[in-house]
Residue, then its C-alpha position, 0 to 999 in steps of 0.5 A: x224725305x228730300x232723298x226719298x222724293x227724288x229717288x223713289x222710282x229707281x229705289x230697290x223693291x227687294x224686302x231682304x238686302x244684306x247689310x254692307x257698311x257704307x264708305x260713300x254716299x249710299x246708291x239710290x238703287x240699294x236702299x229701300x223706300x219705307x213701305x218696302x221696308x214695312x213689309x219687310x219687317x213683316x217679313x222678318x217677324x214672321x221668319x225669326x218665329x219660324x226659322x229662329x236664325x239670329x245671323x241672318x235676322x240681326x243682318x237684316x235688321x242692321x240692312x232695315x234701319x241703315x236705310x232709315x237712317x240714309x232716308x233721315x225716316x224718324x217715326x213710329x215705324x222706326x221706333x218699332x223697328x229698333x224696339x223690335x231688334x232689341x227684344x231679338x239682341x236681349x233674347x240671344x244675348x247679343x248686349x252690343x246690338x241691344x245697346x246700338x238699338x237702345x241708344x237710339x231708342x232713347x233719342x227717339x222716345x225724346x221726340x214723342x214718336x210712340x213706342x214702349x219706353x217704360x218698358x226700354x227704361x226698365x230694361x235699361x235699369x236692369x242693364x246698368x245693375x248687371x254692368x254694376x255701372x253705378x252712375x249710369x244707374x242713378x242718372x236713370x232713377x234720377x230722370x224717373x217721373x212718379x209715373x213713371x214709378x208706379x209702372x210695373x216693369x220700372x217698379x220690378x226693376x227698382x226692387x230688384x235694385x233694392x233687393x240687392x241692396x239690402x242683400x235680401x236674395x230671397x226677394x232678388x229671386x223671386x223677382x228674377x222669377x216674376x219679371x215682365x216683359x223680357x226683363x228676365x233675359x237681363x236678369x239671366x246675365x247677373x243672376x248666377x254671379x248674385x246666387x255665388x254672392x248669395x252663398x258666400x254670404x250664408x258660407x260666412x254667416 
């Protein structure tokens, strides 16, 4: 807060910035203070409702949690900043911008900031049976707590793990069909390669 405290009068008041990689230290002039950037990701919800362009929003977003990070602001509104990125990146299977936003996720649900991370570890779980990245996958279920079980978006994820498991495609699309929260975005990335595997199956049986 050392950053915001000494610059605070000279910092920009606009709500949209284009997001530019910084090479240096960044200009006290260019980077926003939190209650702009509050309004701004008012802003941004309301735009991507109305005028549904991933480009402009995702640029934005990257603008929006640039300055937090410059300004080290790590709280609840930064967590649903990132929360709210990831949910844009899954609905437009954007999987790199969702992953920079889970990863930092992860860190920020360790500190106890608030947010929905049951509903990000279902995703995650999902994520890892699409990438068949097996290792991760037992790592997450690994660190599940029995509370965490019982929740309804980790309990859907674990069946749908279980599903394929067991080879049982009826239940693998019912599931696909009954998923919560944006879990099926998720789904829709390995659903057609589970439906040819379905069917080579009957074909050989």
């Amino acid at each position: 807060r050392d950053f915001y405290n000494e610059y605070k009068d000279s910092m920009n008041q606009n709500l949209e910035k284009k997001y530019f990689r910084l090479t240096s230290a960044p200009n006290p002039d260019h980077v926003r203070p939190e209650p702009i950037l509050k309004q701004t990701l008012d802003l941004l919800k309301k735009k991507w409702k109305k005028e549904n362009n991933y480009s402009y929003i995702c640029d934005q977003f990257k603008s929006l949690r640039q300055d937090l990070t410059v300004q080290h602001i790590t709280n609840k509104f930064t967590v649903e900043v990132y929360e709210v990125h990831a949910r844009i990146a899954l609905e437009k299977g954007d999987l790199g911008e969702y992953n920079q936003c889970q990863t930092q996720l992860r860190a920020l649900y360790a500190k106890k900031l608030g947010g929905h991370p049951v509903e990000f570890k279902a995703y995650r779980i999902l994520y890892f049976i699409h990438t068949c990245n097996r290792t991760a996958l037992n790592d997450v279920l690994a660190e599940l707590t029995t509370a965490e079980k019982e929740e309804k978006a980790i309990k859907h994820a674990l069946n749908v793990r279980s599903a394929l498991a067991l080879g049982n495609y009826h239940k693998f699309f019912r599931l696909y069909l009954d998923a919560p929260n944006m879990g099926s975005y998720i789904m829709d990335m390995f659903a057609a390669r589970e439906r040819l595997v379905a069917l080579s199956n009957i074909c050989k049986a």
